[in-house]
C-alpha positions in Angstrom: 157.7 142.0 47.0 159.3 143.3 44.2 157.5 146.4 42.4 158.0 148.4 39.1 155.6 151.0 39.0 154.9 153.1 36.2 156.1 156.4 35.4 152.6 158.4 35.6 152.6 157.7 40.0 155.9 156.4 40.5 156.9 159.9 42.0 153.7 161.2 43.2 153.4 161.1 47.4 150.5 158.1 47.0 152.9 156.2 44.7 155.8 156.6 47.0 153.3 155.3 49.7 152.1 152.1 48.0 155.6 151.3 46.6 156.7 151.0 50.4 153.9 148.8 51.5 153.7 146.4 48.2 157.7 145.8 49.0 156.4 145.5 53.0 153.9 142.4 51.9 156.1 138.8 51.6 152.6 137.3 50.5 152.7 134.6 53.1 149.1 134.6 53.2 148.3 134.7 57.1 145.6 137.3 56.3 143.6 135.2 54.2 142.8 133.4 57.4 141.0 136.4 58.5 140.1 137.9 56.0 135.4 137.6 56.3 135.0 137.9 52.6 137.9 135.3 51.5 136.4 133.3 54.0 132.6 133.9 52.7 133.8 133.4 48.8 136.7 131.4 49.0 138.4 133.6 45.9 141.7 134.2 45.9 141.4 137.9 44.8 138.7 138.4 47.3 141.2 138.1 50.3 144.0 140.8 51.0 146.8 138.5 49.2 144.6 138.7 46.0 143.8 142.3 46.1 147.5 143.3 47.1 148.5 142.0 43.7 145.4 143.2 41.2 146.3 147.0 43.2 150.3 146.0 42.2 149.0 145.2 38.7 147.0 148.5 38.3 149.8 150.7 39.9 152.4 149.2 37.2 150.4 150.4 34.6 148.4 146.8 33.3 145.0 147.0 32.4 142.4 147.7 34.9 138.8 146.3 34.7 135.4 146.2 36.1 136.1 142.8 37.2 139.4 144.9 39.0 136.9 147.1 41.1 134.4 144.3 41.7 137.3 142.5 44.1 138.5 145.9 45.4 134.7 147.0 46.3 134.0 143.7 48.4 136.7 144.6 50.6 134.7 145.7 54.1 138.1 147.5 55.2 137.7 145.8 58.2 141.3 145.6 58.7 141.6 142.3 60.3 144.2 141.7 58.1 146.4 144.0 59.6 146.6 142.9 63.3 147.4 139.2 61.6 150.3 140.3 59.4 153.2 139.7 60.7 155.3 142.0 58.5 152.9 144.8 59.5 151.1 145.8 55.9 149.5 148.9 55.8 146.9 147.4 53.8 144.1 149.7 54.5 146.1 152.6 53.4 147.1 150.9 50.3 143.5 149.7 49.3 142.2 153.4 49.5 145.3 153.9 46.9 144.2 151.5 45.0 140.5 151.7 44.7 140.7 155.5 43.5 143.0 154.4 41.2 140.9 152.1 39.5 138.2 153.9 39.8 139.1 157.1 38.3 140.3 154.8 35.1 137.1 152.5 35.4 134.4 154.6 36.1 130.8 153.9 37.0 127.4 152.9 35.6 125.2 155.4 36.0 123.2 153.7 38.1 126.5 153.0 40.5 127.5 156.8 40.2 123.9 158.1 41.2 123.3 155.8 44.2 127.0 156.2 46.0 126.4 160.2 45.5 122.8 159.8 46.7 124.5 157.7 50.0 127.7 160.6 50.5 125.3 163.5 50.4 122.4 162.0 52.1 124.2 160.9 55.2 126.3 163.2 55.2 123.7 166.0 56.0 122.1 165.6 59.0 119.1 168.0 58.8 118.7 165.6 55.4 119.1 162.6 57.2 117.1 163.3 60.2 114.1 164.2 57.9 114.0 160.9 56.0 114.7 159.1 59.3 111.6 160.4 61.0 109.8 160.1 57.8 110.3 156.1 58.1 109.9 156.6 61.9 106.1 157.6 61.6 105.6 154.8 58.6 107.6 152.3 60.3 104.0 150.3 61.1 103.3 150.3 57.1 106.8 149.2 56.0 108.2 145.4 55.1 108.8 143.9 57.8 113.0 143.8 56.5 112.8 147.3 55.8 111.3 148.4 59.4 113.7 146.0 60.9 116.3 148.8 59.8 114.4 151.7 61.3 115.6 152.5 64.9 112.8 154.0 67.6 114.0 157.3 68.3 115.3 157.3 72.0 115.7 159.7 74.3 118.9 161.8 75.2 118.6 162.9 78.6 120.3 166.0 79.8 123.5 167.0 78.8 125.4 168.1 81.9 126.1 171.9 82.7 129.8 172.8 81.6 131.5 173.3 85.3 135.1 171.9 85.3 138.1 173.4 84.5 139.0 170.2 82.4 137.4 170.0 78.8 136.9 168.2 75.9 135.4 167.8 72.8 132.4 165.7 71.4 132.4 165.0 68.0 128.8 165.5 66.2 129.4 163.1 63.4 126.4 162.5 60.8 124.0 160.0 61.2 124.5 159.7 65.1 122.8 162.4 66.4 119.5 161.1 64.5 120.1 157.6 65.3 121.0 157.0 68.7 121.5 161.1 70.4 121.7 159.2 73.6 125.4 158.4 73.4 126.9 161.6 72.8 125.1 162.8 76.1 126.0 159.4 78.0 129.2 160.2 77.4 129.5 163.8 78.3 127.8 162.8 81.5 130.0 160.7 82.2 132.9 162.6 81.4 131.5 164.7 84.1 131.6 162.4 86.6 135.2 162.6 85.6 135.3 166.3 86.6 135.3 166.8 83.1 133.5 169.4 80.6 132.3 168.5 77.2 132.2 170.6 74.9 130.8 170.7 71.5 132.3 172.0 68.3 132.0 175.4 66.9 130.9 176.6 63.2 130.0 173.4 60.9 131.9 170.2 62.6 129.9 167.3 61.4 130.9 163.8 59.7 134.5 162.7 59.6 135.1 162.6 56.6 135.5 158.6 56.2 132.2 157.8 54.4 133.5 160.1 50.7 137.0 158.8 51.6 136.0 155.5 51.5 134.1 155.9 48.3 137.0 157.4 46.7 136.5 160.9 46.6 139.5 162.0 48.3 139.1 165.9 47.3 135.6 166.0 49.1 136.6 164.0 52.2 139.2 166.4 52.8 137.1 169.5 52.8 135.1 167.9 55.2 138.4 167.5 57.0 138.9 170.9 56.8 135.9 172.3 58.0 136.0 169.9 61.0 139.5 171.2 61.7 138.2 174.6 61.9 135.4 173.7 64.1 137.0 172.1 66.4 140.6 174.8 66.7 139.3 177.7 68.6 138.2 174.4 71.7 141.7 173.3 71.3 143.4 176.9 71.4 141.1 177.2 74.6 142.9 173.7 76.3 140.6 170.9 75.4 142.6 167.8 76.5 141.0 165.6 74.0 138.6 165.2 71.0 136.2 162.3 71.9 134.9 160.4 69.0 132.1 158.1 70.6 131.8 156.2 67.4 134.9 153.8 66.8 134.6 154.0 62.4 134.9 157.4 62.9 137.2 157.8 65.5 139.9 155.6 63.3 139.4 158.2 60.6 140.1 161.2 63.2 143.2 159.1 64.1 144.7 159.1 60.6 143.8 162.9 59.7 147.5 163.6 59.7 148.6 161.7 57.1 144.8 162.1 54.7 146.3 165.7 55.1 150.0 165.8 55.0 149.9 166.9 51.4 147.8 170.4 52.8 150.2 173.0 53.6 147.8 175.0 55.4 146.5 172.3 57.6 148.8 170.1 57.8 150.2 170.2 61.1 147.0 171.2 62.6 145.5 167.6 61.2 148.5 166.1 63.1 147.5 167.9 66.8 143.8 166.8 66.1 144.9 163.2 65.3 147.2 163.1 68.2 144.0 164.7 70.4 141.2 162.3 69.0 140.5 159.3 71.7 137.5 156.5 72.0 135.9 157.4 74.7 137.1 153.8 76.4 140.9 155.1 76.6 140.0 158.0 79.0 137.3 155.5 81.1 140.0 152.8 81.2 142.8 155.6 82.5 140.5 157.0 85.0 138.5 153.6 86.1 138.9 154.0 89.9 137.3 157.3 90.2 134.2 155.9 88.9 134.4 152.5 90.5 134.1 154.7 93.6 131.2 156.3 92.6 129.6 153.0 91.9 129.0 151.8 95.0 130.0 148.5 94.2 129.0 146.1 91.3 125.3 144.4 91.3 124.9 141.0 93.0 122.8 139.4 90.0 125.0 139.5 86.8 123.1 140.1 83.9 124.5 138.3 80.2 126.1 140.2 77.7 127.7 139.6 74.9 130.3 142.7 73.4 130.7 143.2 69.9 134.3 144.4 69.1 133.8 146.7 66.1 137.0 146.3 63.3 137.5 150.0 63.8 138.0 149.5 67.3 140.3 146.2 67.4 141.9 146.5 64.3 141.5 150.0 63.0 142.8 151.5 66.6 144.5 148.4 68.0 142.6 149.1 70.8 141.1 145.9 72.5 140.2 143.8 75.6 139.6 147.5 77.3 135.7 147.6 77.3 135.3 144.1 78.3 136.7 144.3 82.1 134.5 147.9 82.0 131.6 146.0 81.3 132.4 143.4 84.0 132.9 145.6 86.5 129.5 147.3 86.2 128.2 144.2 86.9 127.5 142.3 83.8 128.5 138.6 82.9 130.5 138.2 79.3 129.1 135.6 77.7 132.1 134.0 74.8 131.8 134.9 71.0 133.2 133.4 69.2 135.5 134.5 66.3 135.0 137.9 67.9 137.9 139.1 65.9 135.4 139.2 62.7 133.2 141.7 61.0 129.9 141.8 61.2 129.0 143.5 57.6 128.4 146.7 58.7 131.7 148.7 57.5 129.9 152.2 56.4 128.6 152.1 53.5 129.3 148.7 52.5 125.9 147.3 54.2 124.1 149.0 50.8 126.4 148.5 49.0 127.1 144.7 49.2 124.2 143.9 50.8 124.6 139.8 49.7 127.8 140.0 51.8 126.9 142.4 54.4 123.7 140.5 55.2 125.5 136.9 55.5 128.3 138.4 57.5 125.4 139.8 59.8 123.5 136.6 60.5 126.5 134.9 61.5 128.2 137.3 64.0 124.6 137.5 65.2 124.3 133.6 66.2 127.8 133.8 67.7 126.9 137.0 70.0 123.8 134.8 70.7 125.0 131.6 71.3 125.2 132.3 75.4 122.2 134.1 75.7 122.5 137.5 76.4 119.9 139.4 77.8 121.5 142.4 75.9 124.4 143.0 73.0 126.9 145.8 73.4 129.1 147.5 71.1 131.0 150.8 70.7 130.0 152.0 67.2 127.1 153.4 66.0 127.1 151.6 62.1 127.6 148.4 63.6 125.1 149.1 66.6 122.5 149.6 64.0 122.7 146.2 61.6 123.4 144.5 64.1 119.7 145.6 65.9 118.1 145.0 62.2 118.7 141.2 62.7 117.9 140.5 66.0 115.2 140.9 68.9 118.2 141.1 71.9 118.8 145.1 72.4 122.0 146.4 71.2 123.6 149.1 73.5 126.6 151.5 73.4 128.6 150.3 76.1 128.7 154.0 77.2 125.1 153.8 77.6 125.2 151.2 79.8 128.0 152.7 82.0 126.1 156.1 82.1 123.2 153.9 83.1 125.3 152.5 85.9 126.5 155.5 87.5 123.0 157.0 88.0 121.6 153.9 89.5 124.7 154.0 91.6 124.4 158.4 92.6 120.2 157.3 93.5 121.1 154.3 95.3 
């Protein structure tokens, strides 16, 4: 694709950036095809064709609108798109480009401003967070019935195991996971121990990752977060930690990509690149070191229980990283039951369940009949976002897949 950007970012590191992947697009249009919300709407400039051009349009200097922002805000930046194109688009890069653009010339109601700073702050603090969670915890019996739907039981963590192997890593914290669902952080760490591995958690104040302001377009603020993780998690990674573990897949693609949010840092620049090239979901150290818990299995059930797994977009298009939990899940004894279009989103995406709640809510009840079409006794899933709306629409339990694996092992040590 031909460009001509204007003078005012033409030289600038993000211009430079999206002048290289407009010219990458050939606008064949295989990622409409995937694309949930061009498939949901059927408009053009809802699918990643239409929204290439409006940011190409904006980033040559034409006029930007509301009507601009309104097709760049239903965007779930799923990324499906990406594993479809053939001429490898780096559209998810380019959209964040492009929506701060337009936003920073656009603005916001009010109202808009209000409620996305009310949404960053909010879930951003945990001890914030955690309050208004167990608020609607105790009045869970009083609320509408939609409402309580979206309010998880709090469940119970276990024991986190003593640190006693040579080998460490880290656990991430994140924001709204340790209030939500505490029990997959220890899951994991117990089963890294298994592995003859130590977790470790950060130092000093580690907590979100930084996608949910980056995603809402404040840049500045996401990388301060950045920052601070950074420092939390250095003196670990000084001390040998082989790996930063990021149990949930949205944030784990954000860890992934902190060394090129922070290239532009001088003083933690390269340090954003080591913790990128550190971060892991906890599925590629499983998957690499499978037979030493196969062996302390004992052996997979007799009765296979139904299943179906939820491949978050973070995971299979955000990381690349699919078909890895599947034979895990398989092995411990369960029996995948097909979903189809598995490849789509299921309306989660961060924020975006708030904020597009029309879409989010459609895209919901649909991925819910296909995970549901084979009966599964239970759903499983590897992010905590999508864990959650996907357990506000329906009555079969929605599980980690690290959960059920921890689950596993014990039965298999007491057996």
């Amino acid at each position: 694709m031909e460009t001509l950007l204007a003078p005012f970012i033409r030289d600038t590191p993000e211009g430079r950036e999206a002048d290289a992947i407009l010219r990458s697009c050939v606008h064949c249009g295989f990622c409409t095809a995937t694309c949930p919300t061009y498939q949901l709407l059927g408009d053009e400039l809802d699918g990643p064709r239409g929204r290439i051009y409006l940011i190409k349009q904006a980033l040559e200097g034409k006029p930007v609108t509301a009507k601009t922002q309104l097709h760049l805000d239903r965007c779930l930046t799923c990324r499906n798109c990406e594993t479809t194109c053939p001429s490898g688009v780096k559209y998810g890069r380019l959209l964040d480009i492009g929506r701060k653009f337009v936003d920073d010339r656009v603005g916001r109601t009010a109202a808009d401003t209000a409620r996305r700073y009310a949404l960053r702050k909010g879930m951003q603090s945990r001890t914030l967070f955690g309050a208004v969670l167990a608020a609607g915890r105790a009045a869970k019996s009083m609320l509408p019935r939609e409402l309580a739907q979206r309010v998880p039981d709090a469940p119970a963590a276990g024991a986190w195991p003593t640190a006693r192997h040579a080998r460490t890593m880290i656990i991430t914290e994140g924001c709204v996971q340790p209030a939500l669902a505490p029990n997959i952080d220890f899951a994991t760490a117990r089963v890294l121990d298994r592995l003859g591995i130590s977790a470790r958690r950060p130092h000093g104040d580690g907590g979100c990752c930084g996608a949910l302001a980056y995603h809402l377009s404040e840049h500045d603020e996401a990388r301060a977060t950045i920052r601070r993780n950074i420092d939390a998690w250095w003196p670990q990674v000084e001390r040998g930690a082989e790996a930063i573990v990021v149990t949930a897949s949205g944030c784990g693609v954000m860890v992934k990509d902190y060394g090129h949010v922070m290239a532009q840092d001088v003083a933690y620049a390269e340090k954003a690149r080591r913790i990128a090239e550190l971060a892991r979901d906890p599925v590629e150290i499983v998957a690499a070191e499978w037979d030493r818990l196969a062996a302390a299995m004992g052996g997979a059930p007799a009765s296979a229980t139904p299943l179906a797994f939820h491949s978050p977009c973070t995971l299979q298009h955000g990381m690349q990283i699919r078909g890895k939990v599947e034979p895990i899940l398989g092995n411990l004894g369960y029996r995948l039951t097909p979903v189809a279009d598995a490849h789509s989103c299921c309306g989660s995406a961060g924020t975006y369940s708030v904020l597009q709640p029309e879409i989010s809510n459609a895209l919901k009840k649909k991925k819910i009949t296909d995970l549901e079409a084979g009966a599964p006794a239970l759903i499983a899933t590897a992010n905590i976002g999508c864990m959650t709306h996907l357990a506000s629409g329906t009555r079969t339990p929605v599980r980690h897949w690290i959960e059920l694996l921890d689950a596993r092992l014990a039965a298999g040590a007491h057996g």
